[in-house]
C-alpha positions as CSV (number, residue, x, y, z in Angstrom):
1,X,32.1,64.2,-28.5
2,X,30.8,66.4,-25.6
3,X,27.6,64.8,-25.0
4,X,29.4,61.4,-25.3
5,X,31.5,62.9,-22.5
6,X,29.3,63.6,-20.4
7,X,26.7,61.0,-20.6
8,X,26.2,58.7,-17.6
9,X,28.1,55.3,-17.6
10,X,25.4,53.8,-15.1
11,X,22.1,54.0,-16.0
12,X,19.7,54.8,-13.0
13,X,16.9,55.8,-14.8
14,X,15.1,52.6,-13.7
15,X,16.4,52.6,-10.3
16,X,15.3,56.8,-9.8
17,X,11.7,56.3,-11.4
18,X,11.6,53.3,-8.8
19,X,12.6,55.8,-5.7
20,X,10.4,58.3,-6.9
21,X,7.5,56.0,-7.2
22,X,8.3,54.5,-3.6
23,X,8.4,58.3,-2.6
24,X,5.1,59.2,-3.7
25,X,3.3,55.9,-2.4
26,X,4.8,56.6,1.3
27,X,4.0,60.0,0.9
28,X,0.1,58.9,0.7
29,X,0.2,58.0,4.1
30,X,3.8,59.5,5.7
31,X,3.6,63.1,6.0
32,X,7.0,64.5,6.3
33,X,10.4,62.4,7.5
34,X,11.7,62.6,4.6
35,X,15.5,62.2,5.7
36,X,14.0,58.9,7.8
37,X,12.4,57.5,4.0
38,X,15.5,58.6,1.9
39,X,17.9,56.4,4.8
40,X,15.5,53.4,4.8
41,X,15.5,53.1,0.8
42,X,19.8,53.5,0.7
43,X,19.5,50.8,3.8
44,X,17.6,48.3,0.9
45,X,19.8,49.2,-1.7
46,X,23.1,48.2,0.7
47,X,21.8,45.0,2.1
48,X,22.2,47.0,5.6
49,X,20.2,46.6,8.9
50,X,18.6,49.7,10.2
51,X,17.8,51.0,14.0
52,X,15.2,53.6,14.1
53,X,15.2,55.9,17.2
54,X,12.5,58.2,17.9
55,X,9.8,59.1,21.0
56,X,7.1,57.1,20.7
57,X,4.2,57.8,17.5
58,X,6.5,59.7,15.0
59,X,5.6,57.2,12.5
60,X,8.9,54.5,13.4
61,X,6.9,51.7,13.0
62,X,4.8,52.6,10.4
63,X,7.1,53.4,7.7
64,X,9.3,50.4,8.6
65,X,5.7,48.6,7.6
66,X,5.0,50.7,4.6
67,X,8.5,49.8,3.2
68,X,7.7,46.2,3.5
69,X,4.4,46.5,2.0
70,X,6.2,48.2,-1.0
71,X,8.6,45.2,-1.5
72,X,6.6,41.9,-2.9
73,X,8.5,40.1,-0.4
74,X,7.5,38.2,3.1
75,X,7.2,40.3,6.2
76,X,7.1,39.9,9.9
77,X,7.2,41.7,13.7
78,X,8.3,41.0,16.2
79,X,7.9,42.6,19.7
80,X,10.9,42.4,22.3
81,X,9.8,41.9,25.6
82,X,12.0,41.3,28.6
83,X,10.6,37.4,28.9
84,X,11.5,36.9,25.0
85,X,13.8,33.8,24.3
86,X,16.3,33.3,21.4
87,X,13.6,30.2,20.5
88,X,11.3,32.6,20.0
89,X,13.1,34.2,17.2
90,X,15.3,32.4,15.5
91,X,12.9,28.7,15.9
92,X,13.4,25.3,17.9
93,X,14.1,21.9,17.1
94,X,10.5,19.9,17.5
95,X,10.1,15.9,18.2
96,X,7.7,14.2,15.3
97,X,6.9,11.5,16.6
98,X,6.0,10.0,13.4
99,X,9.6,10.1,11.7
100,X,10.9,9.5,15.3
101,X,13.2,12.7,15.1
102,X,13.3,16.4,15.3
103,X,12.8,18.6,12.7
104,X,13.7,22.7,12.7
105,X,10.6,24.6,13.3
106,X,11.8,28.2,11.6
107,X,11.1,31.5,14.4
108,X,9.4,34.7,12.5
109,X,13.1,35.7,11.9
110,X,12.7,33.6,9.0
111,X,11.3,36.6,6.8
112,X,12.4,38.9,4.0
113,X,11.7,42.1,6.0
114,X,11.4,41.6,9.9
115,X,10.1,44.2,11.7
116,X,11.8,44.1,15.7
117,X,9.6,46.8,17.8
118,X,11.2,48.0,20.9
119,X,14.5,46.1,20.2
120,X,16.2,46.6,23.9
121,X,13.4,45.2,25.7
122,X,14.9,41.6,25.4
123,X,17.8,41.0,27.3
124,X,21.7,39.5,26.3
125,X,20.7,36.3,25.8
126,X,18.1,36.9,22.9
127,X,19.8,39.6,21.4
128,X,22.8,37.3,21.0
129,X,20.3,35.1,19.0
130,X,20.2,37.6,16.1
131,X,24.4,37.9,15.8
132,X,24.8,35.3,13.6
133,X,21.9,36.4,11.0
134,X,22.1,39.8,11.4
135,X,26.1,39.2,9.6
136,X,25.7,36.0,7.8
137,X,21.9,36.0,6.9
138,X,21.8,32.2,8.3
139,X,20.9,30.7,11.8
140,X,22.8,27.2,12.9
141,X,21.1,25.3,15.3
142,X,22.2,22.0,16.5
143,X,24.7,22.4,14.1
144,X,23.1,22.5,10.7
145,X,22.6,26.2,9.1
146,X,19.3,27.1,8.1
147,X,20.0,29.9,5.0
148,X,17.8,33.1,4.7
149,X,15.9,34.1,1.5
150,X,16.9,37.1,-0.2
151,X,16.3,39.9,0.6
152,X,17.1,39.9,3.8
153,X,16.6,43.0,6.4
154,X,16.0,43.8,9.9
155,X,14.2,47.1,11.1
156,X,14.8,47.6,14.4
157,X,12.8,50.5,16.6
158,X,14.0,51.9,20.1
159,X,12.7,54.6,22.4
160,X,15.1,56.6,23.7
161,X,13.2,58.1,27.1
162,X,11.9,55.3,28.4
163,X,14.8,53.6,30.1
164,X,12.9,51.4,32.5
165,X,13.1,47.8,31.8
166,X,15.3,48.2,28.7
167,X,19.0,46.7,27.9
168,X,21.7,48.5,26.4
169,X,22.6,46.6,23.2
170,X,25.4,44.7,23.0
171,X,28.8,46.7,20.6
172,X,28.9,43.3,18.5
173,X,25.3,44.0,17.4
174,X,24.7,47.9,16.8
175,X,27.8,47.6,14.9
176,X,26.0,44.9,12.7
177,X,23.4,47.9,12.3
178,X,24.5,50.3,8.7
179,X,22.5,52.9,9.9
180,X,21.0,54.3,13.6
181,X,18.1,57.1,12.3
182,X,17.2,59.4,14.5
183,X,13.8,60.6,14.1
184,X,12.3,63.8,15.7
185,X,8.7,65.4,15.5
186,X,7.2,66.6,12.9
187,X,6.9,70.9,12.3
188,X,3.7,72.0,12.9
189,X,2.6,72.3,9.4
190,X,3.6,69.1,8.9
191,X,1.1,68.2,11.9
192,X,-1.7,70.1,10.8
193,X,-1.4,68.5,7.7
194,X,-1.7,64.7,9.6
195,X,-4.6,65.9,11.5
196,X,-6.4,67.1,8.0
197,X,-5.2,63.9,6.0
198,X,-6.5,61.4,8.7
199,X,-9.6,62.9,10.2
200,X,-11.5,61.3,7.0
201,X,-9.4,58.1,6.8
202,X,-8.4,55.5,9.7
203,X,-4.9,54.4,9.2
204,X,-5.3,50.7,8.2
205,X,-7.2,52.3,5.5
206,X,-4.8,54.0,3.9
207,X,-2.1,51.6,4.2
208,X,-4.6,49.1,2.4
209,X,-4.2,51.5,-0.5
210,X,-0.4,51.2,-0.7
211,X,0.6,49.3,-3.6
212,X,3.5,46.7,-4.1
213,X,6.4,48.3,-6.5
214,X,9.8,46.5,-5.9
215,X,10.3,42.5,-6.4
216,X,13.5,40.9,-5.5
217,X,15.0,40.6,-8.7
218,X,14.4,44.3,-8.8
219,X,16.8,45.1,-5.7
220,X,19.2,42.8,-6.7
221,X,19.3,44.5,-10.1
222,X,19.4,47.7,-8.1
223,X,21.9,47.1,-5.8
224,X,24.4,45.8,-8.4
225,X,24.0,49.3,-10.2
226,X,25.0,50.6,-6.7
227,X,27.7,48.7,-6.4
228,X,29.3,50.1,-9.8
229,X,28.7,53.8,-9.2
230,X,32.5,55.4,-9.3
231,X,34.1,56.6,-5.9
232,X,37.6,58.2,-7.0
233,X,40.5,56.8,-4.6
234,X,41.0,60.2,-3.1
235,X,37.5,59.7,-1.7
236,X,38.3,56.2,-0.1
237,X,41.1,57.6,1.4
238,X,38.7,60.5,2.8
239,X,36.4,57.6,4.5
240,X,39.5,56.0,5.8
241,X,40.3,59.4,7.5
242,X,37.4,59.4,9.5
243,X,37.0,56.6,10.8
244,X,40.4,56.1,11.7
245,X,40.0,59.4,13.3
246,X,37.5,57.8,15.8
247,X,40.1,55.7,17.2
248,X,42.5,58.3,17.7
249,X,40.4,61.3,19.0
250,X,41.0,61.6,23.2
251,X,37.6,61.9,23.5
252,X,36.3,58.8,22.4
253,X,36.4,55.4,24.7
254,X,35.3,53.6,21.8
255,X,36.1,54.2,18.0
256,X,34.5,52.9,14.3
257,X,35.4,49.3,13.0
258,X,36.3,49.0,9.6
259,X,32.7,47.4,9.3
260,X,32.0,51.5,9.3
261,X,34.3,52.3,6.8
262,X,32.8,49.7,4.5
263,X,29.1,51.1,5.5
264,X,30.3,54.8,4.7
265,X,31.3,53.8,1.3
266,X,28.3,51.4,0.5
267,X,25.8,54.5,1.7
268,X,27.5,57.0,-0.2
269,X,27.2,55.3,-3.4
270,X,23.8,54.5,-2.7
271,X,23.0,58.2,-1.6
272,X,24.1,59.2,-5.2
273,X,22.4,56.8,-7.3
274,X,19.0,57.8,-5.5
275,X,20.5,61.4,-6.6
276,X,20.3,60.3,-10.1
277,X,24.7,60.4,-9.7
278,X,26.5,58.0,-11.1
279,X,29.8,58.9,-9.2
280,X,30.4,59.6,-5.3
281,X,30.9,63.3,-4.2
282,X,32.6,64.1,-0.5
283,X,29.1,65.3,0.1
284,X,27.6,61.7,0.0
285,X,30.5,60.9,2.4
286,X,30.0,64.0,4.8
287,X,25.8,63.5,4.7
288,X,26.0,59.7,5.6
289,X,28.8,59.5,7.9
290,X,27.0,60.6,11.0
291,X,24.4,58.1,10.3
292,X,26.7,55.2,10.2
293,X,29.1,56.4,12.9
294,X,26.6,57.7,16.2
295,X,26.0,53.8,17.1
296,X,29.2,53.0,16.8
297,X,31.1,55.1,18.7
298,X,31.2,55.5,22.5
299,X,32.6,59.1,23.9
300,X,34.7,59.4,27.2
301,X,32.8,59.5,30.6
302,X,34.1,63.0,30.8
303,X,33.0,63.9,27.7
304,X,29.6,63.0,28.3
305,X,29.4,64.6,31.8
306,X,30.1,67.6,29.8
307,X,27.0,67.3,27.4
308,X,29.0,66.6,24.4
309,X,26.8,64.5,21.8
310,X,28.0,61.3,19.3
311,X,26.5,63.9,16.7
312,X,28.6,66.6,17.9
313,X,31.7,65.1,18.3
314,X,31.5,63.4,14.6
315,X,30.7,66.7,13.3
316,X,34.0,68.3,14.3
317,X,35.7,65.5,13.3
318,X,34.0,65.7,10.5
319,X,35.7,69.8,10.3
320,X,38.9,68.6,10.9
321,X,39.4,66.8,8.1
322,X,40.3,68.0,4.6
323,X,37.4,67.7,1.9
324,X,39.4,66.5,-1.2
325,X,38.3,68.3,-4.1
């Protein structure tokens, strides 16, 4: 009766031999950033967009294109510039003067895993252009909507030193975002360890070796199992604590949506399935909260002046707040 007890009513088995294998392939070519891998695979499993910060060559970019190559699914990149239109992403409508009418010429948004480098580069008007896909994975245009195939996901990249000739992004959007990863440089073992593993091999090489793992039926088998790993309501009620903490805190201009909320919960029961957990823990909820809440929030003038960090203040939030048990 025990072990019938205590068996697991989910089965992940598939889904963890999947993560491990994705794991080891990265790991071929991605040495270290292991936090930034883990948040990138929970982002596939929840259908949820990801920004990517980090200085510039801590392996952003690369890994967003490694994931890609993992999934047997279309892929495409896009770099923002400040000259970028919204035509150039989403498509145009294009005379044929054959048929003697216009028909929809689809932009490189039309992808399973797109790839935006430098996202702020591009100003208002063509970050507006990805609102509506970003939240309903379709694009309207002169009033007919134009469906994406699944899967559907946006990597998005920033720099956050070089300030000249960016653009803050628009509230609507990062909060279209599930996760903003912050990525830092690697320890120096780790970087000895890059210098000795690419000395012999050029980087296109080793990418070339990386094979394809995931299809689409895969994730959406995967991400149904996700969806049915058990969060107790004590838990909910913990994730509806902090966000609705953000709104009320003094030092915050800005607090969470309930779109955050609903990203909390998704992550969490992602980040136990990849765990091999078939039920939520208020760890999951503590480890991917400031993930989901740091683009989301905006602190006080005053609070900023000060030094205070979106990480800082979420983490003593974060303290305030009971951990059911």
């Amino acid at each position: 009766m025990e072990e019938n007890y205590f068996q697991q009513r989910v089965d992940l088995s598939g889904l963890n031999k999947a993560v491990f294998d994705i794991k080891s392939e990265i790991g071929q070519v991605i040495i270290g950033q292991y936090k930034m891998v883990d948040l990138l695979l929970i982002g596939l499993l929840c259908d949820g967009h990801i920004l990517i910060e980090g200085v510039p060559g801590v392996a952003k970019t690369l890994t967003a294109k490694l994931i890609a190559k993992i999934i047997d699914a279309d892929f495409s990149r896009l770099q923002f510039t400040p000259d970028l239109m919204p035509s150039d992403v989403v498509g145009t409508s294009v005379f044929n003067p054959k048929e003697g009418d216009f028909r929809f010429k689809t932009g490189p948004i039309f992808s399973n895993i797109v790839l935006i480098d430098e996202i702020n580069r591009a100003p208002a008007k063509t970050q507006a252009a990805l609102f509506e896909v970003m939240e309903e994975r379709q694009v309207t245009i002169d009033g007919i909507s134009h469906e994406m195939r699944f899967p559907f996901l946006v990597l998005a990249t920033q720099n956050p030193i070089e300030q000249e000739g960016t653009y803050r992004l628009p509230e609507a959007q990062l909060d279209r975002f599930l996760f903003k990863i912050e990525v830092g440089y690697p320890t120096l073992q780790e970087e000895i360890n890059i210098l000795n593993r690419q000395q012999g091999k050029t980087q296109t090489q080793m990418i070339s070796g990386v094979r394809k793992l995931l299809t689409p039926h895969d994730i959406q088998h995967y991400r149904s199992q996700v969806q049915s790993i058990i969060i107790e309501p004590k838990l909910i009620e913990f994730i509806a604590r902090i966000v609705n903490e953000t709104r009320n805190n003094p030092a915050l201009y800005l607090g969470a949506s309930p779109r955050a909320s609903l990203a909390i919960l998704r992550s969490a029961k992602a980040n136990a399935a990849i765990k091999g957990r078939d039920f939520v823990t208020p760890e999951d909820i503590v480890e991917m909260a400031p993930h989901v809440l740091r683009h989301r929030i905006i602190l006080t003038p005053e609070k900023e002046m000060e030094g205070v960090t979106a990480d800082d203040l979420i983490e003593s939030i974060l303290k305030a707040i009971e951990v059911p048990r």
